[in-house]
C-alpha positions in Angstrom: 233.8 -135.7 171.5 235.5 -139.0 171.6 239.0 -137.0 171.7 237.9 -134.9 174.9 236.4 -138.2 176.5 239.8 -139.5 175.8 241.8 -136.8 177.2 240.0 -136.8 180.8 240.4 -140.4 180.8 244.2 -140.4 180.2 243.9 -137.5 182.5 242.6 -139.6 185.6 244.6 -142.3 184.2 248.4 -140.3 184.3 247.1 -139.4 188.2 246.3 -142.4 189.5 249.8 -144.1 188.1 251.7 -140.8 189.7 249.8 -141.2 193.0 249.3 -144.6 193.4 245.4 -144.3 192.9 243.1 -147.3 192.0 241.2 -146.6 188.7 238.2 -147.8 190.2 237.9 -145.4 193.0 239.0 -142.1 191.2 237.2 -139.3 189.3 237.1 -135.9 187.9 236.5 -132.8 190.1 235.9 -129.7 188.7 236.6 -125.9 189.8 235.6 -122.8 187.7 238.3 -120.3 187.8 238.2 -116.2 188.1 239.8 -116.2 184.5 238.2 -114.6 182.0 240.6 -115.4 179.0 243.2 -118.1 178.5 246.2 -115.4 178.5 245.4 -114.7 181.8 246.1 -117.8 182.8 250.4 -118.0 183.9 250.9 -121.4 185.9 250.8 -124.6 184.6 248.1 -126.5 187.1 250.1 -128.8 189.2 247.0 -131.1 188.6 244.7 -131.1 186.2 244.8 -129.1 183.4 242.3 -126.1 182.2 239.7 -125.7 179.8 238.1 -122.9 178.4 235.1 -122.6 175.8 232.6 -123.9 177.7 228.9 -122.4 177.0 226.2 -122.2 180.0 223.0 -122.7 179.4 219.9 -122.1 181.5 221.9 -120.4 184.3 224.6 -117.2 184.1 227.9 -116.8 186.4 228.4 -114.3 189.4 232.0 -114.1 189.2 232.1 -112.2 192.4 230.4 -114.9 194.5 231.9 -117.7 192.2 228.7 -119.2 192.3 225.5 -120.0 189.7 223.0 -117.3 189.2 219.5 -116.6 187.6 220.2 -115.5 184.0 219.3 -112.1 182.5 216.5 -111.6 180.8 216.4 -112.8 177.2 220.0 -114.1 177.5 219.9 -118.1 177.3 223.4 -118.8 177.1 226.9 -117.4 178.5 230.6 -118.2 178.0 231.5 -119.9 181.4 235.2 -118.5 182.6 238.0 -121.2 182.5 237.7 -124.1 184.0 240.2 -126.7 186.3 239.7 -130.2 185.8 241.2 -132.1 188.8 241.6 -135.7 189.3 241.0 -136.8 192.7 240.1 -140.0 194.9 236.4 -140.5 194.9 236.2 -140.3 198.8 237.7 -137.3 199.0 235.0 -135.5 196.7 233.1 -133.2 198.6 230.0 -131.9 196.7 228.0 -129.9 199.2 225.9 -127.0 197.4 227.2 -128.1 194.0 225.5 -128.9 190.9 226.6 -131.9 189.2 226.3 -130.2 185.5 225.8 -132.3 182.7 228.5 -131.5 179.5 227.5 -131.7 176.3 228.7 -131.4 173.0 226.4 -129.1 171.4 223.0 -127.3 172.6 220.8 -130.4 171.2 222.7 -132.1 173.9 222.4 -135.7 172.0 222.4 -137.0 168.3 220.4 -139.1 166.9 222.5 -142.3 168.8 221.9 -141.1 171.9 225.0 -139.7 172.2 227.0 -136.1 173.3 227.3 -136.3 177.0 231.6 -136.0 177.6 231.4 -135.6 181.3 229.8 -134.0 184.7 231.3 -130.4 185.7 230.5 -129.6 189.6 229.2 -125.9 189.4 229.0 -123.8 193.3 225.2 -123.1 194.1 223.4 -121.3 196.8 220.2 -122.2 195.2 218.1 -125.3 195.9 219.7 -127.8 193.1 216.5 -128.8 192.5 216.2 -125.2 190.7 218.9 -125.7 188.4 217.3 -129.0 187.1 214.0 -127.9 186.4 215.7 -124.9 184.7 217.6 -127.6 182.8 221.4 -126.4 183.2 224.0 -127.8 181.5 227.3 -126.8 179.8 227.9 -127.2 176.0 231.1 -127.4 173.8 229.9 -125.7 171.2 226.6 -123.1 170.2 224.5 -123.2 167.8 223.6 -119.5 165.8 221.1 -118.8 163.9 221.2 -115.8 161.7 217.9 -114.1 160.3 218.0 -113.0 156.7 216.8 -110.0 155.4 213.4 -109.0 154.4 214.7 -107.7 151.2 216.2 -111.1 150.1 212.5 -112.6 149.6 210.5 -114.7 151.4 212.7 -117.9 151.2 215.2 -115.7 152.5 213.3 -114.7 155.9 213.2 -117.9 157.4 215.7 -118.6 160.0 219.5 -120.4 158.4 220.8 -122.1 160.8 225.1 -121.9 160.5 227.4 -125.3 161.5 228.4 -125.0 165.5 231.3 -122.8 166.3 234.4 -125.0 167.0 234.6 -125.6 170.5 237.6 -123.5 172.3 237.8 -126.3 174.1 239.3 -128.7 171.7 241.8 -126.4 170.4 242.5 -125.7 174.1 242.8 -129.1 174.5 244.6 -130.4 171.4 247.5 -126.9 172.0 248.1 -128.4 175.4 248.5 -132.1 174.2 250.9 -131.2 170.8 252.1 -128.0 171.4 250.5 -126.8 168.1 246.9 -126.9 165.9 247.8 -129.8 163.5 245.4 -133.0 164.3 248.1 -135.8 164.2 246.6 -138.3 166.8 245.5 -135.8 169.5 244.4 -138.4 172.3 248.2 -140.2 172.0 249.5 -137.1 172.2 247.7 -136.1 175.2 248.1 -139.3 176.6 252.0 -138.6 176.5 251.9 -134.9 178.1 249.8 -135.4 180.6 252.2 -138.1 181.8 254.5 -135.5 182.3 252.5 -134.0 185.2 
């Protein structure tokens, strides 16, 4: 989590230098794209950068209205498509019928120290936002599965076993685009040095 935190600040940071931004008065926008799938992404973002491995929770995506949408029935959580991450002045955010969605690291959304939230995607909504909240919306990095065992392996067996979270997408996405590669030298230097590139 700290390395993603890390990124979007160096992120902002790498913007504001190339722009002639104050710090103070710049933020993080967010845009989900119509890509399904990293390869079919083909443009480097002039801005920004992508991310992709992003669960939704309490909510599903209509990718023809690019919007929010009840989810189906018995179906708690979808992969959101790819999403841009944009810096921009804070004056110039516009956030009319959007959701201010809360990202997480894993469904639990904190650990025991209180901690897991990595930043605030804006999510398009036709829906009163006040809908969204009560349905409790948010994004996560990573899922949790549970697997049910067998009846035939006994009755210690039956009971739910929890597996360790799926490696978020969005770290490896996010460590590729900062090294070039999957080894975890210093990932938030390294990121620190592409995005400065922009």
């Amino acid at each position: 989590m700290v390395t993603q935190m890390l990124y979007l600040t160096a992120l902002v940071q790498a913007a504001c230098r190339k722009n002639g931004w104050p710090l103070d008065r710049s933020t993080l926008y967010t845009k989900v794209t119509p890509f399904r799938s990293e390869v079919e992404v083909t443009d480097r973002p002039k801005e920004g950068c992508f991310a992709s491995g992003l669960y939704l929770e309490g909510a599903d995506w209509d990718m023809e209205k690019g919007c929010l949408m009840t989810s189906k029935t018995k179906v708690q959580v979808v992969e959101l498509p790819i999403l841009k991450i944009i810096p921009i002045k804070t004056h110039c955010l516009g956030l009319e019928d959007t959701l201010r969605t809360p990202v997480y690291t894993t469904s639990t959304r904190r650990n025991e120290m209180g901690v897991g939230l990595v930043f605030e995607a804006d999510l398009c909504t036709n829906m009163d936002i006040s809908d969204w909240v009560l349905q409790g919306v948010c994004l996560c990095l990573n899922t949790d599965i549970t697997e049910m065992q067998g009846d035939q392996e006994g009755e210690e067996a039956a009971e739910h076993e929890q597996e360790e979270p799926q490696a978020s997408t969005v770290w490896r996405f996010f460590e590729e685009r900062a090294t070039g590669d999957t080894t975890r030298r210093n990932p938030s230097a390294d990121a620190i040095l592409e995005i400065s590139t922009l």
